[in-house]
VEXDREN-2710 file (C-alpha; in Angstrom, 1 decimal):
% VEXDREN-2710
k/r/px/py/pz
1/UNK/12.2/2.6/10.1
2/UNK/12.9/5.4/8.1
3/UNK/9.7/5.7/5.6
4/UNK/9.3/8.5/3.6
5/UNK/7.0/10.2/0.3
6/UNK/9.5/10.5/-2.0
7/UNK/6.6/11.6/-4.3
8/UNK/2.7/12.4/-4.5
9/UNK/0.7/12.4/-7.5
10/UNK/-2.5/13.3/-9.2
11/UNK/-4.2/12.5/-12.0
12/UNK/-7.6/14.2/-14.3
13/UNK/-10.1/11.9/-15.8
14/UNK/-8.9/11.3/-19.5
15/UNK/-10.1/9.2/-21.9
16/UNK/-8.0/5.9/-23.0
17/UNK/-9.0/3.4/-25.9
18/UNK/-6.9/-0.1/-27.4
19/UNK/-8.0/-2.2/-30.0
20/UNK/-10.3/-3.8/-26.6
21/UNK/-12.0/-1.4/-25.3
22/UNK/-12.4/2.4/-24.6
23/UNK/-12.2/3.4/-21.0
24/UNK/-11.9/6.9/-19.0
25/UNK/-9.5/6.9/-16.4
26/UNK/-7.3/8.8/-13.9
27/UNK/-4.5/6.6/-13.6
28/UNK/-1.9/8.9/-15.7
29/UNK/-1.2/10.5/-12.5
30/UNK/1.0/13.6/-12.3
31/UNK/3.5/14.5/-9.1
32/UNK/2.4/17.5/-7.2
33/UNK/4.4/20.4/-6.3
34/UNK/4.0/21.7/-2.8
35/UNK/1.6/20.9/-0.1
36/UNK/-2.0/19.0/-0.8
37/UNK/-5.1/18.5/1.5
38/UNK/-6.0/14.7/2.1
39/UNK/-9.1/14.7/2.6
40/UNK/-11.3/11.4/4.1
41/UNK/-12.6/10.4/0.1
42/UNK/-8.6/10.7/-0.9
43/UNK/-6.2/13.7/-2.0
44/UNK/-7.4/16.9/-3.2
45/UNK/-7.6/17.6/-7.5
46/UNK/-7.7/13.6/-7.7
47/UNK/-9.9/12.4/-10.1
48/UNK/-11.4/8.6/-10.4
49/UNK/-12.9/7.1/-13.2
50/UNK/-13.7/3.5/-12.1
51/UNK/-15.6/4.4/-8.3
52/UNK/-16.6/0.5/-8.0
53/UNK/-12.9/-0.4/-7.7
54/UNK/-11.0/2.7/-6.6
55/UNK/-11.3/6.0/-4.3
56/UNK/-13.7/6.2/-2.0
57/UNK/-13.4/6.3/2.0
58/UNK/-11.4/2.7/2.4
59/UNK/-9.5/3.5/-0.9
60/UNK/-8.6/7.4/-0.1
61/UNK/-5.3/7.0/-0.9
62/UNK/-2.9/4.5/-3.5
63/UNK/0.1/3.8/-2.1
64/UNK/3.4/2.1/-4.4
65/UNK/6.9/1.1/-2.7
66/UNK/9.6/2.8/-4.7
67/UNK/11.4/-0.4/-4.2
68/UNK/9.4/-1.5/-7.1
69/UNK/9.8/1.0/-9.6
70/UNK/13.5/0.0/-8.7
71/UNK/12.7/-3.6/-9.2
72/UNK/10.9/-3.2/-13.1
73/UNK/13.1/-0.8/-13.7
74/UNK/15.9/-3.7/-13.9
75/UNK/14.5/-6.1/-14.8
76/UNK/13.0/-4.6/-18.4
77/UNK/15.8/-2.0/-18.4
78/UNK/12.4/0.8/-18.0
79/UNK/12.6/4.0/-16.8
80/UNK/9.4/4.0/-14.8
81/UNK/9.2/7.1/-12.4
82/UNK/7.0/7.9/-9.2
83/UNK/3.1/7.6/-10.7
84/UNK/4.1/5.0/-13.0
85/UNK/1.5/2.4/-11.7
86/UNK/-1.4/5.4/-11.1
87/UNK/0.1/5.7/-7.2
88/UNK/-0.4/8.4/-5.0
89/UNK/2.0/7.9/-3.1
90/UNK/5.6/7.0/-3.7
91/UNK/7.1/5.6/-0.5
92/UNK/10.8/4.8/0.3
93/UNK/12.1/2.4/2.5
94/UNK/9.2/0.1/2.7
95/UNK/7.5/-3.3/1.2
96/UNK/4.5/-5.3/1.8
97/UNK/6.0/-6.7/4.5
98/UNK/6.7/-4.2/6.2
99/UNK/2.8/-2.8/6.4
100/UNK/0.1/-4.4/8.2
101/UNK/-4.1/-3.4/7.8
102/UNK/-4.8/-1.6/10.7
103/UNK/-1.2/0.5/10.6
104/UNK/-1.9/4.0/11.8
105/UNK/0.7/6.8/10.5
106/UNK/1.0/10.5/11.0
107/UNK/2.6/12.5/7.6
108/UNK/2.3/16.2/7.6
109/UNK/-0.3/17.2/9.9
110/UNK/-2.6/14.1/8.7
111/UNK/-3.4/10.7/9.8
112/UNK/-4.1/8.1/8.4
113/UNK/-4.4/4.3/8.2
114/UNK/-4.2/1.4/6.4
115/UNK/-7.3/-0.6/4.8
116/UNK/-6.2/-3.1/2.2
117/UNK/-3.8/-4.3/-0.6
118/UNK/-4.2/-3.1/-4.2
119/UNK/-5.5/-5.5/-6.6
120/UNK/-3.6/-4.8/-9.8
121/UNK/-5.7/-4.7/-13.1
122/UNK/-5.4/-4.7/-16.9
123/UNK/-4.3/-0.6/-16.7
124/UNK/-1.7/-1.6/-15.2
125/UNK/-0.4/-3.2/-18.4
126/UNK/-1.9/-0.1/-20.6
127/UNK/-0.1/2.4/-18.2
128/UNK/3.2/0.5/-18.8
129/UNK/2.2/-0.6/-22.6
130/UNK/3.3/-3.9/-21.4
131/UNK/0.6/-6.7/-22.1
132/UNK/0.4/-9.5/-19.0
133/UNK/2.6/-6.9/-16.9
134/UNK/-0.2/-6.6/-13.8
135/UNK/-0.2/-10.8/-13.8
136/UNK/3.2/-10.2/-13.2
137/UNK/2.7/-7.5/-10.3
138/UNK/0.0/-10.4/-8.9
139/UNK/2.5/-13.2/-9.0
140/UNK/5.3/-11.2/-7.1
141/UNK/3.3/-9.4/-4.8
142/UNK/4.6/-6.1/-5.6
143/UNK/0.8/-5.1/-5.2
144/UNK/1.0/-1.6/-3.2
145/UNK/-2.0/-1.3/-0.6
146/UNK/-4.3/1.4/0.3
147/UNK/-4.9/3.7/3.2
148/UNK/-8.2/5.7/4.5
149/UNK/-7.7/9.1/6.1
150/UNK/-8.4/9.3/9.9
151/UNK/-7.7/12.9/10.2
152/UNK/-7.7/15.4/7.2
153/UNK/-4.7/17.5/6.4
154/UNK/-2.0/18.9/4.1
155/UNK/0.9/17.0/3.4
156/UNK/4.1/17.1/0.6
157/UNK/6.7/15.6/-0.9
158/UNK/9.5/14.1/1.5
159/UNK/7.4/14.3/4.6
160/UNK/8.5/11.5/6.5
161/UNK/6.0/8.8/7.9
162/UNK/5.9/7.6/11.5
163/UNK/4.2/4.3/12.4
164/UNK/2.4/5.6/15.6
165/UNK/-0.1/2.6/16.3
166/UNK/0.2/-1.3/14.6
167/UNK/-3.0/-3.6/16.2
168/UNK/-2.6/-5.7/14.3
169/UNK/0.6/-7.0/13.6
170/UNK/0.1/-10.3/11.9
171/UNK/-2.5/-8.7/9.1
172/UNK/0.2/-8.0/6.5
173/UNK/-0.2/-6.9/3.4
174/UNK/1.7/-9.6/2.6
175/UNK/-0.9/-12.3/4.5
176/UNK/-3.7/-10.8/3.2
177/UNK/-2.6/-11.2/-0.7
178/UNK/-1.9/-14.6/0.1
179/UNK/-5.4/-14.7/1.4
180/UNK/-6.6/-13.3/-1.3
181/UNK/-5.6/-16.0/-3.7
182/UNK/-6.0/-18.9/-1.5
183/UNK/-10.6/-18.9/-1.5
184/UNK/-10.0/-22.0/0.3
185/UNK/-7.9/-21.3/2.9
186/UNK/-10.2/-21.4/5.7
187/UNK/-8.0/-20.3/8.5
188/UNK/-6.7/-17.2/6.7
189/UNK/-10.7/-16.7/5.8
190/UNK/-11.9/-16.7/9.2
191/UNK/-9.0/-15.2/10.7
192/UNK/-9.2/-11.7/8.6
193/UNK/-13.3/-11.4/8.5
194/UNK/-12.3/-10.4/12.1
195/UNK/-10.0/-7.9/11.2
196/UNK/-12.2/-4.8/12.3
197/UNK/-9.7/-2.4/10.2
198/UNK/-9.8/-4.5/6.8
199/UNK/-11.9/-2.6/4.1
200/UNK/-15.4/-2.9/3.4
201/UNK/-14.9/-4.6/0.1
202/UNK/-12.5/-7.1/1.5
203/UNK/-15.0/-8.3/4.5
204/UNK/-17.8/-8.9/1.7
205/UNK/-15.5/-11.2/-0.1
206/UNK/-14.1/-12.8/2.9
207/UNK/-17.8/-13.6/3.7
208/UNK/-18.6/-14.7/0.8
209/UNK/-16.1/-17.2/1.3
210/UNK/-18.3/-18.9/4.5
END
């Protein structure tokens, strides 16, 4: 294992429009140069403009595999760079299936821990002016997840990441997209609303599911 930040961004509210809608937004996130504090509601200077479906405690912290930057990047012949889908945090070396809810890692002098996938949305498409691009991201699974911060602290670019505790080995970010497009799966259902680490959000719809 060899995981690393290859890049951390940023972003300020700003306000977005289409011939849809008109939204304000921090998702035009910008790397950061030098060290930043992560604190427990996510990184210092980051901005949120939609609080019922990102930041907050279980969502401090976006997380993107460079992988698939890599991946659209071929595919569309893009140029899409570290931020590109509103990430925090550009990681090498790493996919879903690699990372598991419940994953504690130390980076810089902070800990932290993961708490659930991403759920792509429509910005995703606006962000890459690409209509039907996050249904893509859904369909492949090249979702990114999140992480909540355990202990505060400053990290930076290039720090690497060290997997110091995995609970819960089975709980991949992988499964729990599956999960989350299978409502009728029962045994996925009943196996994750047990999952102490999963996010708050996740739980409620897992329930919901009883």
């Amino acid at each position: 294992m060899s995981w690393q930040l290859k890049s951390i961004q940023i972003g300020k509210l700003e306000e977005r429009k289409n011939d849809k809608r008109t939204w304000t937004t921090g998702i035009n996130k910008k790397p950061v140069m030098g060290s930043i504090q992560a604190t427990t509601l996510g990184l210092e200077g980051d901005q949120v403009g939609d609080k019922k479906h990102h930041g907050g405690r279980d969502k401090a912290i976006c997380c993107h595999p460079w992988a698939h930057h890599q991946h659209w990047n071929a595919y569309f012949q893009w140029d899409l760079q570290p931020g590109a889908f509103g990430e925090n945090f550009t990681i090498t070396n790493i996919l879903e299936s690699d990372v598991a809810v419940g994953d504690i890692w130390t980076l810089g002098n902070a800990t932290v821990q993961v708490s659930q996938p991403r759920i792509p949305c429509w910005q995703q498409d606006d962000k890459v002016c690409s209509d039907g691009f996050f249904k893509l991201v859904i369909q492949t699974g090249k979702t990114g997840f999140y992480l909540r911060v355990l202990e505060e602290g400053t990290i930076e670019a290039g720090d690497a990441i060290q997997l110091i505790e995995r609970p819960y080995p089975q709980a991949t970010i992988v499964r729990l997209n599956r999960a989350l497009h299978e409502p009728k799966n029962t045994e996925l259902t009943q196996e994750f609303l047990k999952l102490e680490p999963l996010s708050v959000d996740w739980h409620e719809m897992f329930a919901s599911r009883v």
